[in-house]
N, C-alpha and C positions, 0 to 999 in steps of 0.2 A: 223129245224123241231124238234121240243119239243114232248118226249111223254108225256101221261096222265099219272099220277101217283095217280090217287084216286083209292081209294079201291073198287073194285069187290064183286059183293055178295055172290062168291062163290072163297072160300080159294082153288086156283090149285098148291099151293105152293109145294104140294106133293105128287100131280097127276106125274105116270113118264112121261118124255120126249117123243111128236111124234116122229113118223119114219121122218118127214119133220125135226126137229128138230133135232134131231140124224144125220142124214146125214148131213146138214149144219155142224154139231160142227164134226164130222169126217174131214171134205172139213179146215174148219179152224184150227186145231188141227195140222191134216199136214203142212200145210201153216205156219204156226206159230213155229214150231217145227224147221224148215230150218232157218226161221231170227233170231231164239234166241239162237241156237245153233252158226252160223256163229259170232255172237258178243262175243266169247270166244276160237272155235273150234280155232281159227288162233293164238290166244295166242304163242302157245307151239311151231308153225311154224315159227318163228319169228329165231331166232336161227339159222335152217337149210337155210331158203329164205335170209338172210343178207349174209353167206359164199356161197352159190350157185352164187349169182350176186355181191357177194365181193360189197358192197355198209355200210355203217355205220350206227351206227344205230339213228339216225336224219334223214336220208335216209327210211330207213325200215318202222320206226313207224308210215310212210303215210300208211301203208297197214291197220293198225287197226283207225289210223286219220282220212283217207278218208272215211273209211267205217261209222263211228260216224257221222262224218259231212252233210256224204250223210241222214243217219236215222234224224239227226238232222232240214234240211234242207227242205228235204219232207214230215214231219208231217204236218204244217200248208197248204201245199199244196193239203192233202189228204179230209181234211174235205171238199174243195168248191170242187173238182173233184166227190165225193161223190153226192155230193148235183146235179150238173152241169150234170156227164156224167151217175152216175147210180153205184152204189155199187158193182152188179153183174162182171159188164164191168170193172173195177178199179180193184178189186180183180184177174179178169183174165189174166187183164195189166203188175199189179206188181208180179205176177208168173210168166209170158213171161219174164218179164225184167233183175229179179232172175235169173231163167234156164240161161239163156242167159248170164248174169253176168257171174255166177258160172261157166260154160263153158269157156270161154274167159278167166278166171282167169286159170283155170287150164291149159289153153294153153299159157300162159300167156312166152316172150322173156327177156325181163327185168323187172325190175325192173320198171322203169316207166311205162311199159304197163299193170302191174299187181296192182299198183297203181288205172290206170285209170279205168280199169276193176273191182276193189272194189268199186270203186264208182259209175258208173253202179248197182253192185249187189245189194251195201246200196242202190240204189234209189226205187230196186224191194225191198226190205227186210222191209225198211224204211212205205211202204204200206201196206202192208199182217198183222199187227197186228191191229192197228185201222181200216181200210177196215172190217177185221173177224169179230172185237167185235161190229161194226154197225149191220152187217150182223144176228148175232146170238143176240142180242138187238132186232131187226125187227122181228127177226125169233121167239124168244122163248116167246116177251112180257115181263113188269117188272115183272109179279107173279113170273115167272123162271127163272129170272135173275141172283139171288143166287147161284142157283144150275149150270146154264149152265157158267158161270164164273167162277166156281168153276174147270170146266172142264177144260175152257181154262187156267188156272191158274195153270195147271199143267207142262205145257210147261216152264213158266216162271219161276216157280219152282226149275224146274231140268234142265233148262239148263246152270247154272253157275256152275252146279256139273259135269253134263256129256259133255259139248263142251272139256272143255281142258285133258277128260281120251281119249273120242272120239278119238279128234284131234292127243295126241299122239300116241295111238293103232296104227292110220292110219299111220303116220309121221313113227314109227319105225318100221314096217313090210310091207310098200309099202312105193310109192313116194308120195314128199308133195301134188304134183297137184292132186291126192284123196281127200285130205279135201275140195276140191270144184265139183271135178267130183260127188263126192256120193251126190251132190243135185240134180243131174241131172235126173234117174230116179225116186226118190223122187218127185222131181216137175213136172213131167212129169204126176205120177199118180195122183196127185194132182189138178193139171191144170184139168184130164177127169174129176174129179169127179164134180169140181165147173162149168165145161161145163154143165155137165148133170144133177145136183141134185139143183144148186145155182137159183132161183127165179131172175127174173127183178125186181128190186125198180124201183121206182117213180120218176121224175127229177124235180129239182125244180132248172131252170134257173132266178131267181131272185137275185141270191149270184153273189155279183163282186170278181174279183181277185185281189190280191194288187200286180201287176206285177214290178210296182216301188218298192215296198218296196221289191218283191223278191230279185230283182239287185242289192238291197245294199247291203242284209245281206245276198246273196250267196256269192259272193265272196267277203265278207268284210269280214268274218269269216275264209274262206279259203286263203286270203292272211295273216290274222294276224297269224293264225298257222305255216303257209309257213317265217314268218317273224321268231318266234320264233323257230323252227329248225334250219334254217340258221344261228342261234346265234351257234348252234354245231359244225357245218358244216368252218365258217369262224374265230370260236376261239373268239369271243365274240361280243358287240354290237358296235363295231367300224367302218364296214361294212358299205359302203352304201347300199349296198342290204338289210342287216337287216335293218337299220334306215326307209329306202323309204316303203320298206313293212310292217314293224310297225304302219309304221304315216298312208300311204293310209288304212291300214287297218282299223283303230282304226275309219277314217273320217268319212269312209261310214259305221260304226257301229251309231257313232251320230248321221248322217245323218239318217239312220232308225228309232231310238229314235224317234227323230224330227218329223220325217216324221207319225209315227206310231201314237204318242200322236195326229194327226191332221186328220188323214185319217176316213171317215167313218167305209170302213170293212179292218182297217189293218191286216197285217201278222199274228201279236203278240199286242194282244191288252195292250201298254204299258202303258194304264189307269188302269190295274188293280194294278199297285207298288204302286196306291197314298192310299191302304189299308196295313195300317200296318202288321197285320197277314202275308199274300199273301207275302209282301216284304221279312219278317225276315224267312218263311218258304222255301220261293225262296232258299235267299241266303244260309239253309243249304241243300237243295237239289243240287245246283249249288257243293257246295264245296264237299259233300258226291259223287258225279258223276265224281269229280276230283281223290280225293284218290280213289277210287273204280277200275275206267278204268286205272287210272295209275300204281296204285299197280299190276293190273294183268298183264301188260304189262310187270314191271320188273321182280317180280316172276319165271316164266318158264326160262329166261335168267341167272337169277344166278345159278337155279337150274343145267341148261346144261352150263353154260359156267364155274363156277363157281367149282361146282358139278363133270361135267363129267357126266351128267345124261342122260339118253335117253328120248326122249320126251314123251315114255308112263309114265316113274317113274314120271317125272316133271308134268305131268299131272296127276297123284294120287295126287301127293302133294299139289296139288295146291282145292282137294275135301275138305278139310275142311272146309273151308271159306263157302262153298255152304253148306255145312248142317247145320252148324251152324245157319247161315241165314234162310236155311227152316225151323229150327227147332225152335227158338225165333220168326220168322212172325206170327207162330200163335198164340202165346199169345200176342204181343206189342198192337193188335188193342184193347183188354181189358182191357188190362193193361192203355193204355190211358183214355179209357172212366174213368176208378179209380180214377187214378191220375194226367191227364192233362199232354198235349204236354210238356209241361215247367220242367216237372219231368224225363218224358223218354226219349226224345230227347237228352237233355245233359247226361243222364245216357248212352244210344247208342252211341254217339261220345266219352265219356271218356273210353267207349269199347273198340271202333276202335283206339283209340289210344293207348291203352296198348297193344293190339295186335301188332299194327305197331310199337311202340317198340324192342320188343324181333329182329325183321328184325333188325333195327339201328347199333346191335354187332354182324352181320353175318360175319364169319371168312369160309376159305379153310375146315373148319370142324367143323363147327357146328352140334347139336346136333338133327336128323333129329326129335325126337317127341319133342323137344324143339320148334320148328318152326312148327310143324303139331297143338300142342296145341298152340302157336301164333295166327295161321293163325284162328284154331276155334274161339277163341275170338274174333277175326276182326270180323267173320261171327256172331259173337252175335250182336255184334254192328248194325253191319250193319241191322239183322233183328229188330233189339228194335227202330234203331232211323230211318231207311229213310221211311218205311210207314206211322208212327206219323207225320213225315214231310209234306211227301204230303198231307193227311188228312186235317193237319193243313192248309197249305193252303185254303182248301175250307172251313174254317168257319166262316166267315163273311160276303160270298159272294150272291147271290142271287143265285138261282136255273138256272137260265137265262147264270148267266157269268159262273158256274162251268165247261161247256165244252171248252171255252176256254182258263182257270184258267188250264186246262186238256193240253190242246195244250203247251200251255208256258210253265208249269213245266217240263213237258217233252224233251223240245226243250233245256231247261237249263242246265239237267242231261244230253242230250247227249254234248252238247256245253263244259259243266263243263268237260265231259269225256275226250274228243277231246282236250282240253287244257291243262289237265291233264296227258297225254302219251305224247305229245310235247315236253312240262318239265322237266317231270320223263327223258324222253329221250335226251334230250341236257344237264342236270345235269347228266345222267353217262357215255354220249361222253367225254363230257367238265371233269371230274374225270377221267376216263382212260387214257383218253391224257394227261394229269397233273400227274398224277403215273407211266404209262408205257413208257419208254423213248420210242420213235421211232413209237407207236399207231398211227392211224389216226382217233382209234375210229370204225374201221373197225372188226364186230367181227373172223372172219380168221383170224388174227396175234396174239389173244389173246387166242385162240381154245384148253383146259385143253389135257394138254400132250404137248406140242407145248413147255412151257416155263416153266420156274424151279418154287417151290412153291414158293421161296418169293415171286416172281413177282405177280402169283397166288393169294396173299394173299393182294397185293395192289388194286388187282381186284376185290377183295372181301370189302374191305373197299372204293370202289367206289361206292359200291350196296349198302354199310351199309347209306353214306354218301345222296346219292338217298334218299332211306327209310325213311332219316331225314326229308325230306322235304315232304317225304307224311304224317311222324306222326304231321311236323307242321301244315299239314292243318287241320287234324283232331283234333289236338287242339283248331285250332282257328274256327271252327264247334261247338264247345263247346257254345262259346260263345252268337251268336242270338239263340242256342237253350233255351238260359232264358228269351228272352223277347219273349216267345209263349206263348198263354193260357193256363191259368192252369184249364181247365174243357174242354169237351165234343165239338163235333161239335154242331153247331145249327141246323144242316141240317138230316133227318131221315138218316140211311143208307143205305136202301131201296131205297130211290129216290135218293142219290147220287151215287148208283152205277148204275143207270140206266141212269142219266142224260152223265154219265160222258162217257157212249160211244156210246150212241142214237145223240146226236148233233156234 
């Protein structure tokens, strides 16, 4: 369902906000605030949750894997449930399903149960953000789209700055299982509010489901991750376990391809890559969402393993990156209109690159505002080039495909994520065990104070050795960001940010 996007003969652009409207964006604000939070809060718990269930860390990094996967996974699922069962009802779904997650995690026995329970949580978490911006799209109209996205756009904002201070505050003056119980009456007040303030939509049972193409590419995605851990876990690709879960994985990835290019209303409409734009914009959003979740993933670990740090300090340290970002977002969209994707985009990746740098020659004592100014620059990067990116994406496209132009990109950056802490994660198993005689990769035997500095200091050059591998991707992000356009979208902006969460 497309809105109308012709002009009104009466500018309400700066009329304020109803009490109807107001209460909606309070109802999604919350809502929003718990899923964007949870994609970082867990960071800095990573650390404590690996030595509590003694498990390694290819083991561990399903707890921020699964959750990616999960967000990843239930985007394309959210749009026809929308359409099918009702916005109102979805959104009250995916808060039930949250609470509940978030519960179960904090009660959580092992390690694999706490696992499964993240992936529950992403499946609630994974809805609550496009469910809200439908909701508040319907609710506010495109005059006020600006402004009331503006609102929600505060959450997104601040929570790559406040999940991982959050997370460790909680982490070092209570127990971890708090950074999932504090969702709980959170989403509780949340949940009354969208009971009682949230409007019925409209159902429009004419949208099919691509239930075949879910089957492929849920667990073809989730066994090829499960395939590249295990490279950790059994010391390299020699495995039949690696090999078998590799290949079945990779299958039923084609297999969607396949399937997707043929289907009337596929998952991921894979007709959109045969637009060059769309393709080369993919691919740096794909690789920006790899360095991005990966870097944060090592981060907080070197900080405490490393370091000896407690999870609030590692969680300060980890604040730059986030302002930095908030703080270049709001110039890169003007700065494109200026000078074209093709100018900033590779100006942003050669950012994040210099930043992941200074990481590369992390030592037992590095230089903490040597790595605080680092980490800012990452966060320049990151806000100059992965907004132009997506942007870019939608300027070729019609008004029609940008919502699911919307769906894919998204699905990429968490996919890219997910692949991306896998990685980061079996290249600093696979270096620990290679430097520390007797490791398993297991972080308790490596635990600062436990073992003398040299040792220490090979544990630090396993982090550095990581890092490498995320500044290589950020270099090779460099690259499709030159064959992007060099001018302007074609699309108003007006209408594409209205389209981009009404469909």
């Amino acid at each position: 369902m497309t809105a109308s996007t012709s002009p009104l003969p009466v500018d309400t652009s700066k009329e304020p906000l109803s009490p109807e409207v107001r209460r909606a964006a309070y109802v999604v604000v919350l809502g929003t605030i718990m899923a964007i939070l949870d994609t970082t809060i867990v960071a800095v718990a990573l650390d404590t949750l690996s030595k509590d269930f003694k498990v390694s860390v290819s083991t561990i990094q399903w707890v921020t894997t699964g959750y990616l996967l999960a967000l990843a996974v239930v985007i394309p699922v959210t749009g026809w449930a929308i359409h099918r069962i009702g916005a109102k009802s979805i959104y009250i779904t995916s808060l039930v399903l949250f609470i509940v997650g978030s519960a179960l995690c904090g009660m959580a026995w092992s390690a694999n149960s706490l696992i499964a329970f993240r992936i529950l949580q992403g499946i609630g978490g994974g809805m609550i953000m496009p469910v809200g911006q439908s909701i508040m799209a319907r609710t506010a109209g495109p005059k006020q789209m600006g402004k009331v996205m503006g609102v929600i756009g505060i959450p997104t904002m601040l929570g790559p700055i406040l999940g991982p201070v959050v997370g460790g505050a909680i982490i070092t003056n209570m127990s971890w299982r708090w950074i999932f119980y504090v969702n709980v009456p959170i989403g509780i007040v949340a949940l009354f509010l969208a009971i009682k303030f949230l409007k019925p939509s409209e159902k429009d049972k004419t949208h099919r489901f691509d239930l075949i193409g879910f089957l492929l590419l849920s667990p073809g995605l989730a066994i090829l991750v499960y395939g590249l851990s295990e490279v950790g876990n059994q010391g390299g690709f020699s495995s039949a376990s690696v090999q078998w879960s590799l290949s079945v994985g990779v299958i039923l990835i084609v297999l969607f391809v396949l399937r997707s290019l043929r289907a009337p209303e596929p998952l991921i409409d894979m007709r959109l890559f045969k637009n060059r734009t769309f393709s080369v914009s993919s691919i740096c959003i794909f690789l920006t969402g790899m360095t991005l979740y990966g870097t944060m993933f090592l981060l907080p670990l070197y900080y405490q393993i490393v370091r000896g740090d407690s999870p609030w300090v590692a969680g300060l340290m980890m604040a730059p990156q986030g302002i930095g970002a908030a703080m270049m977002m709001r110039y890169s969209g003007r700065l494109t209109d200026r000078r074209g994707a093709r100018m900033v985009v590779p100006a942003g990746m050669a950012l994040l690159a210099i930043g992941t740098l200074g990481y590369t020659q992390v030592s037992s004592s590095s230089n903490y505002w040597f790595l605080g100014v680092s980490l800012f620059i990452r966060g320049l990067g990151l806000g100059l080039g992965m907004m132009p990116a997506f942007a870019s994406s939608y300027r070729d496209l019609s008004l029609d495909a940008v919502p699911r132009a919307t769906t894919t990109t998204n699905i990429l950056r968490q996919v890219g994520g997910s692949l991306g802490v896998a990685i980061f994660a079996v290249v600093l198993q696979t270096q620990i065990n290679h430097r520390v005689p007797g490791s398993t990769g297991g972080l308790t035997s490596i635990a600062t104070g436990m073992i003398p500095p040299s040792t220490l200091e090979k544990v630090a050059q396993a982090f550095g050795t990581s890092f490498w591998w995320s500044f290589g991707i950020c270099a090779i992000a460099i690259i499709p960001g030159f064959f992007l356009p060099n001018s302007g979208s074609k699309v108003p902006v007006e209408e594409l940010e209205t389209e981009m969460v009404i469909d």
